[in-house]
C-alpha positions as CSV (number, residue, x, y, z in Angstrom):
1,X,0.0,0.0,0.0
2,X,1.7,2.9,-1.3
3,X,2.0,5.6,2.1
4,X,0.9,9.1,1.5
5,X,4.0,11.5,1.6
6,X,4.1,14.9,3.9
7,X,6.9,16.3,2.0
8,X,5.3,18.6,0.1
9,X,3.4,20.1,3.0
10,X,6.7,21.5,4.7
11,X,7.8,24.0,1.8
12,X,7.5,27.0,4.1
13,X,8.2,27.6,7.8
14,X,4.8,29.3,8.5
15,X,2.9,26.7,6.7
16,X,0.7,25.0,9.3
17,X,3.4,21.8,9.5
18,X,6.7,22.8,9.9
19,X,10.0,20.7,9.2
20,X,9.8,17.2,10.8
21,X,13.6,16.7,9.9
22,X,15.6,19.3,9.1
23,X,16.5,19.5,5.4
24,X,14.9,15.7,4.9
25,X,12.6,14.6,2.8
26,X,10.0,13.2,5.6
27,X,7.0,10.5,4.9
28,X,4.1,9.1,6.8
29,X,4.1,5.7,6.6
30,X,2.7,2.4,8.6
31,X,5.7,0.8,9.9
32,X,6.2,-2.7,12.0
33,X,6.6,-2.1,15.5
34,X,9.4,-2.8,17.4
35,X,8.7,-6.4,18.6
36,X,8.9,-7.0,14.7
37,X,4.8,-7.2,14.1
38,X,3.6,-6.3,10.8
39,X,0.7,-4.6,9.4
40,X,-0.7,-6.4,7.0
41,X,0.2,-4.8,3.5
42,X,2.7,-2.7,5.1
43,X,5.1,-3.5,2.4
44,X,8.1,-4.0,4.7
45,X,10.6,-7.2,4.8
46,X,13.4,-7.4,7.3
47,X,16.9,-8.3,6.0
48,X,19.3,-8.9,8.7
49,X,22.1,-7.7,6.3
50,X,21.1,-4.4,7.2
51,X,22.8,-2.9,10.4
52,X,21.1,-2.2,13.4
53,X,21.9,1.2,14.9
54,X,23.5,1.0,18.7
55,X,24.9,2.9,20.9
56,X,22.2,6.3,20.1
57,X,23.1,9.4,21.0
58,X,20.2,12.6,21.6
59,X,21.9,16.8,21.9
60,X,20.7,19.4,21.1
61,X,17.6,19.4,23.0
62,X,15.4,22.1,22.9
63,X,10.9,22.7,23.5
64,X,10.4,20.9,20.0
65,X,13.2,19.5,18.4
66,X,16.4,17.1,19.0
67,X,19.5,15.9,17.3
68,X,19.8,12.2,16.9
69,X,22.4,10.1,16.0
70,X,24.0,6.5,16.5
71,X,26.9,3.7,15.4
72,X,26.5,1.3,13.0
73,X,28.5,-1.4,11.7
74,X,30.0,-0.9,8.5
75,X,28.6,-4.0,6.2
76,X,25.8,-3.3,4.1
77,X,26.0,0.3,5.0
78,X,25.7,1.4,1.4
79,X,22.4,0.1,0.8
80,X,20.5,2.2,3.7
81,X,18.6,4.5,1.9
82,X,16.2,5.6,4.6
83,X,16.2,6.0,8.8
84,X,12.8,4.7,10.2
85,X,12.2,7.0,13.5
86,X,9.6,5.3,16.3
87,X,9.1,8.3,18.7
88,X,6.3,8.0,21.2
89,X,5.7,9.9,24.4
90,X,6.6,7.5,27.5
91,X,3.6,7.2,29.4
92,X,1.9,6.1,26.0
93,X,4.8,4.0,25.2
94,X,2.6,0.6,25.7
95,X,-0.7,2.2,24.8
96,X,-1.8,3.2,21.3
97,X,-5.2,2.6,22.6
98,X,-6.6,6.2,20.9
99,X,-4.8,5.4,17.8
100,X,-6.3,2.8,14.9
101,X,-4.0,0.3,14.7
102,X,-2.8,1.2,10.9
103,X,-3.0,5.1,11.1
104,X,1.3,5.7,10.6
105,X,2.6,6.7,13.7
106,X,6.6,6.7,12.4
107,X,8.8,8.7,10.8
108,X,10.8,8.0,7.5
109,X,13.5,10.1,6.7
110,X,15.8,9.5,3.9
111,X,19.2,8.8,5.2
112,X,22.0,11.9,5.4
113,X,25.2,12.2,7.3
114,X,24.3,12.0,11.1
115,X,23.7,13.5,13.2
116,X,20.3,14.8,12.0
117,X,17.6,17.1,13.4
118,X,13.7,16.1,14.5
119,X,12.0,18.7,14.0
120,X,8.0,19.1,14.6
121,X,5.5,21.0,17.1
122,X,2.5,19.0,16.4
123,X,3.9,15.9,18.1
124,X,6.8,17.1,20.2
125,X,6.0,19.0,23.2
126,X,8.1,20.9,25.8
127,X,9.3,19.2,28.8
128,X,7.9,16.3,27.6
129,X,9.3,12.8,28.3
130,X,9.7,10.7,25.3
131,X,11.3,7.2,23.9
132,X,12.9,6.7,20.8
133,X,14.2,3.9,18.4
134,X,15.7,3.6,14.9
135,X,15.9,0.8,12.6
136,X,18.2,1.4,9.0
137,X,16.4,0.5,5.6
138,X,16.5,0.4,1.9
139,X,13.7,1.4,-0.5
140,X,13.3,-1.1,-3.6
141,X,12.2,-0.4,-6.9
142,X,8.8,-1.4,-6.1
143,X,8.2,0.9,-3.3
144,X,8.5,-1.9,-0.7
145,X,11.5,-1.4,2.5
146,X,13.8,-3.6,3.7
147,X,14.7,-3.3,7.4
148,X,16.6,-3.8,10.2
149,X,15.8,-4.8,13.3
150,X,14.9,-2.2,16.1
151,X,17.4,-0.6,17.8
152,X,17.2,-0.3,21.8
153,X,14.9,2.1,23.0
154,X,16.3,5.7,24.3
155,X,14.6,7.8,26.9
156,X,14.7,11.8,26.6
157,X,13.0,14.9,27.9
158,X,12.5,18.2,25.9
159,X,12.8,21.4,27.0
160,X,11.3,24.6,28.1
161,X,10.5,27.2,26.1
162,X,13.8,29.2,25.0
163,X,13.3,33.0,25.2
164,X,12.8,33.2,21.7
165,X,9.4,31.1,22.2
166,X,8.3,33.9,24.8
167,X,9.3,36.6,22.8
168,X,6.2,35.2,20.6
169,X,3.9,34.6,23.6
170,X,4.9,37.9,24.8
171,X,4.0,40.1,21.2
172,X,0.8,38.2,20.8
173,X,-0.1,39.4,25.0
174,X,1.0,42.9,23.8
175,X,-2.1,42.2,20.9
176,X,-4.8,42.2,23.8
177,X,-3.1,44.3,26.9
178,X,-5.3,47.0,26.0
179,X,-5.6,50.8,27.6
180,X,-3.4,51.2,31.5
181,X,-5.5,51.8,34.2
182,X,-3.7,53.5,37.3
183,X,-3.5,50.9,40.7
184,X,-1.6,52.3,44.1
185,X,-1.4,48.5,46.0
186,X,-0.7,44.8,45.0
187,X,-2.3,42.1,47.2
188,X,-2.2,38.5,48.0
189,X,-5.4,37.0,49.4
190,X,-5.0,33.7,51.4
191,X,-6.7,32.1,54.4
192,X,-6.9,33.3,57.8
193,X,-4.5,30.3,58.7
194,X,-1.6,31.5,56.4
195,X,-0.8,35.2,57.7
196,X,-1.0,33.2,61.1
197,X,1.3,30.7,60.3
198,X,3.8,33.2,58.7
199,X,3.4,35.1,62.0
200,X,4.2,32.0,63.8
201,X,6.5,29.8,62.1
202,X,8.2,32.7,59.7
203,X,8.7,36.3,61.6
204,X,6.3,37.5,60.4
205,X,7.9,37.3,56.4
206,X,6.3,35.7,54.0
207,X,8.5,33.5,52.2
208,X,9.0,32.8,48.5
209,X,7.5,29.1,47.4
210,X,8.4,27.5,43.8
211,X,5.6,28.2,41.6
212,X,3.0,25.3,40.4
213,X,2.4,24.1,36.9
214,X,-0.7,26.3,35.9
215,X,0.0,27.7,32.7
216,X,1.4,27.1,29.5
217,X,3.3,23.5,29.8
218,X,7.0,25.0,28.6
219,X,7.1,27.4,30.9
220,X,10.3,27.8,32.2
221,X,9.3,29.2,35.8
222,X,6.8,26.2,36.3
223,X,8.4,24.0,39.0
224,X,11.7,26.1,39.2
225,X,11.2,29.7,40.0
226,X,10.6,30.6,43.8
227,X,8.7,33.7,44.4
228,X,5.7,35.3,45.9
229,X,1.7,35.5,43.9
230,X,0.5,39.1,43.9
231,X,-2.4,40.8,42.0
232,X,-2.6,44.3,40.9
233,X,-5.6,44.5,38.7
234,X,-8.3,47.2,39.6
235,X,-11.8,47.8,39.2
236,X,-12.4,49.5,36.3
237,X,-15.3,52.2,38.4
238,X,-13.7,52.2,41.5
239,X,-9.6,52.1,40.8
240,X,-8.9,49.5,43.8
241,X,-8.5,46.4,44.4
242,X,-11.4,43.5,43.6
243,X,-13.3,42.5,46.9
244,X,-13.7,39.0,45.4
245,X,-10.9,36.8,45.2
246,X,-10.3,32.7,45.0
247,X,-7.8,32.4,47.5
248,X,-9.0,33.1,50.6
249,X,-11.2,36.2,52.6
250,X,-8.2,37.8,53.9
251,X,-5.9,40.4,52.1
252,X,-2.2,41.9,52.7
253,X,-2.0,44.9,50.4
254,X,1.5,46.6,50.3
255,X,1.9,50.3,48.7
256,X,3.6,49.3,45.0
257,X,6.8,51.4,45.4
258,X,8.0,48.8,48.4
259,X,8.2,46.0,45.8
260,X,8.2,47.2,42.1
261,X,10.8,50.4,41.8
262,X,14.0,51.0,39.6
263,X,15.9,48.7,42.4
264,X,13.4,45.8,40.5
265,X,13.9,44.5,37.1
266,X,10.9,43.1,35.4
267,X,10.2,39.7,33.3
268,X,7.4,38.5,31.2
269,X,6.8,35.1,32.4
270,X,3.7,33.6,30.3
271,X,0.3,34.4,29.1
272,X,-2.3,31.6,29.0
273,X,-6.4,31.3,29.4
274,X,-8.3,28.3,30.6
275,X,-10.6,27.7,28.2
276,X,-11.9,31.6,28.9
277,X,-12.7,34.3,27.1
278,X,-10.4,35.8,29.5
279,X,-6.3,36.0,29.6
280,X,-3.7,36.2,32.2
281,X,-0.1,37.4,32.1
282,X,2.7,36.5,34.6
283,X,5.3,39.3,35.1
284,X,7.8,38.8,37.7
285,X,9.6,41.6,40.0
286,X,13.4,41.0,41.0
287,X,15.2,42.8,42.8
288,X,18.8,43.6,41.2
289,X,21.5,41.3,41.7
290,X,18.5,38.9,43.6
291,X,19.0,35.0,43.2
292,X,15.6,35.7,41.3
293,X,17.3,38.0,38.9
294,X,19.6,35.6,37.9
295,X,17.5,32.7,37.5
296,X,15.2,35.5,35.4
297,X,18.0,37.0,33.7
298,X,18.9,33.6,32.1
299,X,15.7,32.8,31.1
300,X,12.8,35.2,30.6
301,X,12.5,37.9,28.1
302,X,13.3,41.4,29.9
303,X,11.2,44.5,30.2
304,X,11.1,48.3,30.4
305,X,9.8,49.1,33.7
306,X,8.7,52.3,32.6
307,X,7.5,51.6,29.1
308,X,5.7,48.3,28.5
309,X,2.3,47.0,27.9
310,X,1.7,45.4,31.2
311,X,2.9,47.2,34.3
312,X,5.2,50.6,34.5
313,X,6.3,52.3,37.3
314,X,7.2,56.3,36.2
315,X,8.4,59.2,38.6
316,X,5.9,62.0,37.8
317,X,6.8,65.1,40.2
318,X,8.5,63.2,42.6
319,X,6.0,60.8,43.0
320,X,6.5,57.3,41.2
321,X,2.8,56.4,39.8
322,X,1.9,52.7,38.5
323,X,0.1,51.7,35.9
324,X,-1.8,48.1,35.0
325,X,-3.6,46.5,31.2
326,X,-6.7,46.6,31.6
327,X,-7.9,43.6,29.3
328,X,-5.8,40.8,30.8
329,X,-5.2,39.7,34.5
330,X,-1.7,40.1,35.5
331,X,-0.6,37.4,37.9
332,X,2.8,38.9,39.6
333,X,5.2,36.7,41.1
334,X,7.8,38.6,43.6
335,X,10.8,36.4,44.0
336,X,12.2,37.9,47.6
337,X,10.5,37.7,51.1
338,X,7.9,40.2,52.6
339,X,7.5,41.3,55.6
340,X,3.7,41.8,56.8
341,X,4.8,44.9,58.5
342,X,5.5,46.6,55.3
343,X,1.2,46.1,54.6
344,X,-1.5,45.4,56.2
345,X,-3.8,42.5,56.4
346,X,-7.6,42.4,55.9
347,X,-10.6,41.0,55.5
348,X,-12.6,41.4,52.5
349,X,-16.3,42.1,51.6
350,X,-16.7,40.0,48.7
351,X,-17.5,36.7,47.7
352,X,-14.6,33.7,47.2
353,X,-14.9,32.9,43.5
354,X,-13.3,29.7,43.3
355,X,-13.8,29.0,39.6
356,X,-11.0,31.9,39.2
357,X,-8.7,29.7,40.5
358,X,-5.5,29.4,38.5
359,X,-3.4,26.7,41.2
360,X,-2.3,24.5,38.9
361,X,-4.4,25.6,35.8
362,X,-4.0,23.7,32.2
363,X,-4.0,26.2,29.6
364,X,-6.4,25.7,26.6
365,X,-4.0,24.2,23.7
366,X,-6.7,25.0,21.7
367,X,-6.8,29.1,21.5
368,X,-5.3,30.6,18.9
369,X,-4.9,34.2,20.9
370,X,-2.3,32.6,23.7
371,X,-0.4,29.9,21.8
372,X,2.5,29.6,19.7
373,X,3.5,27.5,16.7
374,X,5.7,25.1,18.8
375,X,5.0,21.6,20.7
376,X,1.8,23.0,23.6
């Protein structure tokens, strides 16, 4: 059965399937698997003359592409015309239970000087853990392979999102920021039982925490960067803070200048939705020269504290004045301890609107405003 060929697709890198292999000519075909069971008219024979690859090698790692390459033993070298590529993530590694058994879940590229590149968002995702194998084979006149046995099978784990990738997230946030809106405060809101324990247990300084997973799933603060969750967004008819929140009835507010000034750097961290019609954008403040600054620095796309289209913090007579977007919710992480005696602590009016809850939120891989063209 002849396999339909993806080739032509991948002419341009903003067509909607970029490169699957770097400069290769790449097919979608139905393959055995690797305990050697066939498909029926598959079109595949094994010859054992063909070398197995060993000893495989993955670099050059990054949110949705690798570089693979292996040893093989020199007889019957010349006649590989073609790498076969079995990539599967590992949890599904024993499961193709949402796949019919002969839709082609392989990769064929033609064979070029190793090593080679993998390229392909729309089944490599970041930090993602994935197995791979490789058999060698040669392409006969009639259209039918040759192969090789499997290879053993190699464990990896992509990466975050590079700066470059949130450079994109963070132009297509600028796209929806809309008009600044003036706020004087930020504010955490927690339970009763957590300004008491940080009393208690901490010196009264709250202390910074590594952040969850809610967001998008490259992230490179998720699970790594320890800081501190403040809000700054305002009511649009009143200029303060909301008196609903998800996170508990109490509130420390702080007066802005004690934790975003020119002695702070600021970072765009993410921009995500949960299947909303509304958006949130992570910023985090640093102070200079902080352990938070340097993880940050490395990592995260830098802002203009004065001039940006999230948060800015401008002298105006002597006075610094803060401003906030209005159309997205900025979730602000602050990667030093606070005091509580630099606020004060409250308890609100409003309701707890738990549904707002991002702790641990999965973004919606489906929206076109918040995502990029790489692996979700």
């Amino acid at each position: 059965m002849e396999a339909p060929r993806l080739a032509h697709t991948m002419s341009s890198p903003t067509s909607p399937c970029e490169e699957v292999i770097k400069n290769l000519s790449l097919e979608a075909i139905q393959l055995c698997d690797r305990d050697g069971n066939k498909s029926q008219d598959s079109g595949i024979a094994e010859m054992e003359e063909l070398p197995v690859p060993h000893n495989i090698k993955i670099s050059n790692i990054t949110c949705d592409s690798f570089k693979i390459c292996w040893d093989m033993d020199a007889k019957s070298k010349d006649r590989i015309t073609h790498y076969f590529i079995d990539l599967n993530k590992k949890e599904n590694k024993n499961s193709n239970k949402f796949k019919h058994k002969d839709v082609p879940t392989k990769l064929v590229a033609k064979a070029v000087p190793l090593p080679m590149t993998v390229r392909g968002h729309w089944f490599l995702s970041p930090r993602t853990e994935y197995t791979v194998a490789v058999q060698t084979a040669s392409k006969q006149v009639d259209g039918d392979y040759v192969v090789s046995e499997w290879s053993e099978i190699i464990e990896f784990c992509t990466a975050d999102y590079s700066k470059v990738h949130l450079t994109q997230l963070l132009e297509k946030a600028e796209v929806i920021a809309g008009r600044m809106l003036k706020l004087s405060v930020f504010y955490r809101n927690q339970h009763k039982e957590y300004f008491d324990y940080i009393r208690e247990h901490h010196g009264n300084a709250m202390q910074p925490s590594v952040k969850d997973n809610s967001g998008s799933h490259g992230s490179p603060i998720s699970g790594k960067l320890e800081g501190i969750f403040f809000s700054c967004n305002t009511e649009f008819n009143t200029g303060k803070p909301p008196q609903d929140s998800p996170y508990g009835r109490y509130r420390f507010e702080i007066a802005a200048e004690k934790l975003f000034n020119p002695n702070t750097n600021l970072y765009f961290g993410d921009f995500y939705c949960m299947y909303t019609a509304y958006h949130y954008v992570i910023l985090v403040i640093a102070p200079v020269g902080s352990p938070g600054d340097e993880f940050c620095k490395q990592r995260l796309p830098q802002l203009n504290i004065k001039d940006n289209k999230f948060l800015t913090c401008n002298e105006e007579d002597g006075v610094m004045v803060y401003h906030h977007a209005q159309d997205v919710i900025l979730e602000v992480i602050y990667t030093d301890p606070v005091d509580l005696s630099l606020g004060t602590v409250a308890e609100i009016t409003g309701h707890q609107l738990m549904s707002l809850s991002t702790a641990n939120a999965k973004k919606d891989p489906s929206c076109k405003t918040c995502n990029i063209s790489v692996g979700r």
